[in-house]
N, C-alpha and C positions, 0 to 999 in steps of 0.2 A: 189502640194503645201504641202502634207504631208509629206513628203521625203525628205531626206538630196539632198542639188542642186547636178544635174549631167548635168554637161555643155552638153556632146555628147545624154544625155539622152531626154535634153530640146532640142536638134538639132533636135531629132530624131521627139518629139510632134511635132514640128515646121512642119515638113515636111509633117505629117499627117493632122497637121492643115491645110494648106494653098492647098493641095490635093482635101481635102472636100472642102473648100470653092469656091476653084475653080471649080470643079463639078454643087455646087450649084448656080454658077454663081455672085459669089463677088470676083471681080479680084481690082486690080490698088490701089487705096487710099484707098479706104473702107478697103480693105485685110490688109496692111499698117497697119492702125490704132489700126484694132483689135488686130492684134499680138502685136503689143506696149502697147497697154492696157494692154493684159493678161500678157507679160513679165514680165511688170512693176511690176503687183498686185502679181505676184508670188513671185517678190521677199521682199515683207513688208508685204504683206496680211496676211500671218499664225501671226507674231509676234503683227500685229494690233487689230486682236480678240483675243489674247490671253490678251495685255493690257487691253484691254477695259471689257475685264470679271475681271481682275484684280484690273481695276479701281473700276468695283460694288461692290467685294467684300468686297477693304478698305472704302470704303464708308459705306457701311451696318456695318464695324465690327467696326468703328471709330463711328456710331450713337449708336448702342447695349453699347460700352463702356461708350460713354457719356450721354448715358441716362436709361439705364438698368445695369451697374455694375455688379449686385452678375451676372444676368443671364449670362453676358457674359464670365465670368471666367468661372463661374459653368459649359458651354456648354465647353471649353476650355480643362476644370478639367479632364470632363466623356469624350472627347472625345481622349484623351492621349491613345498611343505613338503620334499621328498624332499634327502635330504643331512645330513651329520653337524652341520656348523654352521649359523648364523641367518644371513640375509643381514650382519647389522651387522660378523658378524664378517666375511665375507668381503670385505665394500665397504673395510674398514680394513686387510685384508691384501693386498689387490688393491693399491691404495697404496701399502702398503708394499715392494712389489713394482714401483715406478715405472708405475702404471695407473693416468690417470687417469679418476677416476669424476665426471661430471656432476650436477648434483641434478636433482629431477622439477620438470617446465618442460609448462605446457599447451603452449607455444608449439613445442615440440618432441618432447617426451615422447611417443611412445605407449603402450597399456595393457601391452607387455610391456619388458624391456630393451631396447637397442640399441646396436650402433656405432655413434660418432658422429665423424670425424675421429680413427682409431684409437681412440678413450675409452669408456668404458661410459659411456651414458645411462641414467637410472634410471628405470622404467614407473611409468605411472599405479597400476599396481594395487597399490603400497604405500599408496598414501593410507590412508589409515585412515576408513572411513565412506563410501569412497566406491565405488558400487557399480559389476560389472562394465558391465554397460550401460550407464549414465554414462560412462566411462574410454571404452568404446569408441565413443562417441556424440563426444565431444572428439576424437579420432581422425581419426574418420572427419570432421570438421565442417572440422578444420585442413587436412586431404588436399587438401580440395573448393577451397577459398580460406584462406589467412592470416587469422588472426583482428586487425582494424584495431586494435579498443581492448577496456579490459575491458567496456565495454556492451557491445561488439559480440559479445561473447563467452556474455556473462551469457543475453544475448537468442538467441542460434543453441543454442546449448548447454542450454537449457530445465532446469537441475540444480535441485536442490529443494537450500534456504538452507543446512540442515546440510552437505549436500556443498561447494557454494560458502564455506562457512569453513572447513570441513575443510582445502580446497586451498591456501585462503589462510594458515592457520595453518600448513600443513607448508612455504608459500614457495613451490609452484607457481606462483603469479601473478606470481614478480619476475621474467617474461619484459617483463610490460608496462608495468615502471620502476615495480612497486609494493613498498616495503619492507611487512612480514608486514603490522603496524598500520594502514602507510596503507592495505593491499587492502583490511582489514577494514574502512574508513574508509568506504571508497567504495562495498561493497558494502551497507554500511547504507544509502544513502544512492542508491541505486538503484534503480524499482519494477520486480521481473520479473514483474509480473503481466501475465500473456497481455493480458488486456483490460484495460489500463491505456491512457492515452493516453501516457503518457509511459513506455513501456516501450522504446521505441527512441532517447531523450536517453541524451545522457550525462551527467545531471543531475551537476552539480556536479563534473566529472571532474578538472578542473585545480585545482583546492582540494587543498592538502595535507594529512594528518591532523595534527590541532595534539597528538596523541601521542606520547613519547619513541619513536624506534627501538628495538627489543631490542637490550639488551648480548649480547654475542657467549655469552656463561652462557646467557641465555633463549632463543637463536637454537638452542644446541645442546640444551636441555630439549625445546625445539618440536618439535625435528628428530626427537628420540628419542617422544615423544608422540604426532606426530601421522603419522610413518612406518614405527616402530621401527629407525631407522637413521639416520646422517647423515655426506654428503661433507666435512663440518668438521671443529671439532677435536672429537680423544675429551672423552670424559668425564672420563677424566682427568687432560686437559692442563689444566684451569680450576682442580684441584687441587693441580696439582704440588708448585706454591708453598711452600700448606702442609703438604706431603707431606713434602719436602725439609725443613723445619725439623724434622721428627719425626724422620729420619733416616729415611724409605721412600726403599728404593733401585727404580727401574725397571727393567723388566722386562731391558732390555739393559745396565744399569748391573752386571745381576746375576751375568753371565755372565765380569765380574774382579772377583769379589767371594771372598774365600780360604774355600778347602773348609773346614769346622768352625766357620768364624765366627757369630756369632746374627745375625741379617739381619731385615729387614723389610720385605714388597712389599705390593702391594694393585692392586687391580683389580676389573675387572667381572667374575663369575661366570661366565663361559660353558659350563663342561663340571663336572660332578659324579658321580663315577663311583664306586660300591659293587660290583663283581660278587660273585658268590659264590665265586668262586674265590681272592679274594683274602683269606679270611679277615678281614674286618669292617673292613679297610682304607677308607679313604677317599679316592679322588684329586682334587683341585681341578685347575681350570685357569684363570689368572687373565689377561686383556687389558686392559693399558694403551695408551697412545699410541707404544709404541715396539717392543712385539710381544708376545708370551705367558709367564708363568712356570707353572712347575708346584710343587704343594705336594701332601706326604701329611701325614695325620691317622692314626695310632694307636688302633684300635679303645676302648680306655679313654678316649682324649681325646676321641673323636666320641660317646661317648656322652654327659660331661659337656657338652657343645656340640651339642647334637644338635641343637638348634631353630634355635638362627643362622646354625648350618652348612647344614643345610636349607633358609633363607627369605633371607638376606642376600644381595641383589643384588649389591653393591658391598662388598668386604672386604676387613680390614689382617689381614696373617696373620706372627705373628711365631715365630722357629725358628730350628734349627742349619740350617746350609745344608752340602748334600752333593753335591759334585762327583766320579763316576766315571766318566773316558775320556769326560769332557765331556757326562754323563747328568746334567744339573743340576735338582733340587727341595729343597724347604725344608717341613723337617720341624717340622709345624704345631703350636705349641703352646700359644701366645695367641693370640684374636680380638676383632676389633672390627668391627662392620658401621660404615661409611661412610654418613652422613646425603646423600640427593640428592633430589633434589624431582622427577627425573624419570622417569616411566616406562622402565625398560633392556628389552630384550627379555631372554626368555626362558631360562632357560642346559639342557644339552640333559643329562638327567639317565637314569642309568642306573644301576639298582638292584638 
């Protein structure tokens, strides 16, 4: 039953079977029976237990959700790569789901998730660049005493420069009232060199960076950059705008929107699904800022689009929309990839 079927293979048990049996003296109907039995179980039995542990676990993980929240993200968080979606997606559905999510804080963060006054806190280890020994060296540094300032940080925390902007670029440092620019301001402006005499000033700390702030756009390209994630707004709230003049309806907008009418959504890429069983089908799954749409593609139409279908992070998918017993997707039939300047994580592809 563990084994891919092998019809001459099952000839063969068969043969051994009803050998024994008949030795042991069960011939006629009895013999009959059993082998019907066991034929039969072998061919549902393996996919039966496999349901049914499937069935416990959305059970357990649909209770965890609906009634413990932060813990079930937070278990979700720390236990990444493993899981069907990217963290981005789940920090945004966690939200939308009344959870709130904290950003990554040296001042509080540690290297993995955490509760934080009911809320997920988000661990150092999304930084991007920065290594686990570092994340946990910050950890352990804050455990021991409060870090006073950002010298005082720079200086206990011994991080080599690329990590120290890494941090500062993803917004780690606005625990110590440093906006992204000014950290990077000051950290220029810093010597961490061990044998420096002035490794323990806080040379020039109260000087503000004469730098614009990031507009709230750059704060969220950062966040996607330098975390692949962010507790702000989606990607495609900075878009709406002009989304809306195009007539892109969101993802929840979509859901009164009349069955057979031609519609227009877009979103970030998350799920791309070809199996083989579908016949050359193509399923998208697309997140905005107000939750998921779903979109098919037409074997004929995925072939004509095969490469933007494939590479385009961010996408306008235009179609009839079909609504059954409230099964809603939009049958893909124009596209357009969405110009962003930022890094989006990855969408979870399956071929």
């Amino acid at each position: 039953m563990g084994f891919k079927r092998s019809m001459e293979r099952m000839e063969e048990i068969e043969k051994r079977l009803r050998s024994g049996m008949t030795k042991n003296g069960i011939e006629g109907e009895a013999q009959e029976q059993i082998v019907k039995s066991i034929t039969a179980f072998a061919l549902y039995g393996f996919p039966e237990s496999h349901a049914a542990s499937f069935a416990l676990i959305a059970y357990a993980s649909a209770y965890l959700k609906a009634r413990h929240p932060a813990a079930f993200f937070i278990s979700l968080l720390n236990a990444w790569p493993m899981g069907f979606y990217h963290p981005a997606t789940l920090v945004k559905d966690a939200q939308r789901h009344g959870v709130e999510v904290l950003p990554i804080d040296v001042m509080r963060s540690g290297w993995s998730a955490t509760i934080e006054d009911r809320a997920v806190r988000l661990g150092l280890r999304y930084v991007k660049r920065l290594r686990e020994q570092a994340g946990r060296r910050i950890e352990a540094e804050r455990i021991a005493s409060a870090f006073s300032s950002l010298a005082d940080f720079v200086r206990r925390t011994d991080l080599r420069r690329d990590e120290l902007e890494a941090l500062a670029h993803a917004g780690a440092l606005g625990g110590f009232g440093r906006e992204r620019r000014d950290a990077l301001w000051q950290l220029a402006r810093l010597d961490t060199r061990p044998q420096s005499l002035f490794c323990r000033a806080d040379a020039g700390a109260e000087e503000r960076s004469p730098l614009p702030a990031m507009l709230p756009l750059e704060e969220t390209v950062a966040d996607y950059t330098g975390t692949g994630m962010t507790v702000g707004p989606h990607l495609l709230t900075h878009l709406r705008g002009e989304l809306r003049e195009r007539g892109v309806l969101s993802a929840a907008e979509l859901r009164s929107a009349r069955s057979r009418s031609r519609v227009r959504i877009a979103g970030h890429v998350i799920v791309r699904q070809r199996p083989g069983t579908a016949k050359g089908l193509l399923f998208l799954t697309l997140e905005d800022e107000t939750g998921t749409a779903n979109a098919v593609v037409m074997p004929d139409v995925f072939e004509k689009h095969r490469a933007l279908l494939h590479g385009a992070p961010v996408l306008l998918v235009e179609g009839p929309l079909q609504n059954v017993d409230g099964v809603i997707h939009v049958r893909g039939q124009r596209f357009e990839a969405l110009p962003l300047r930022a890094t989006t994580p990855p969408s979870h592809d399956f071929h």
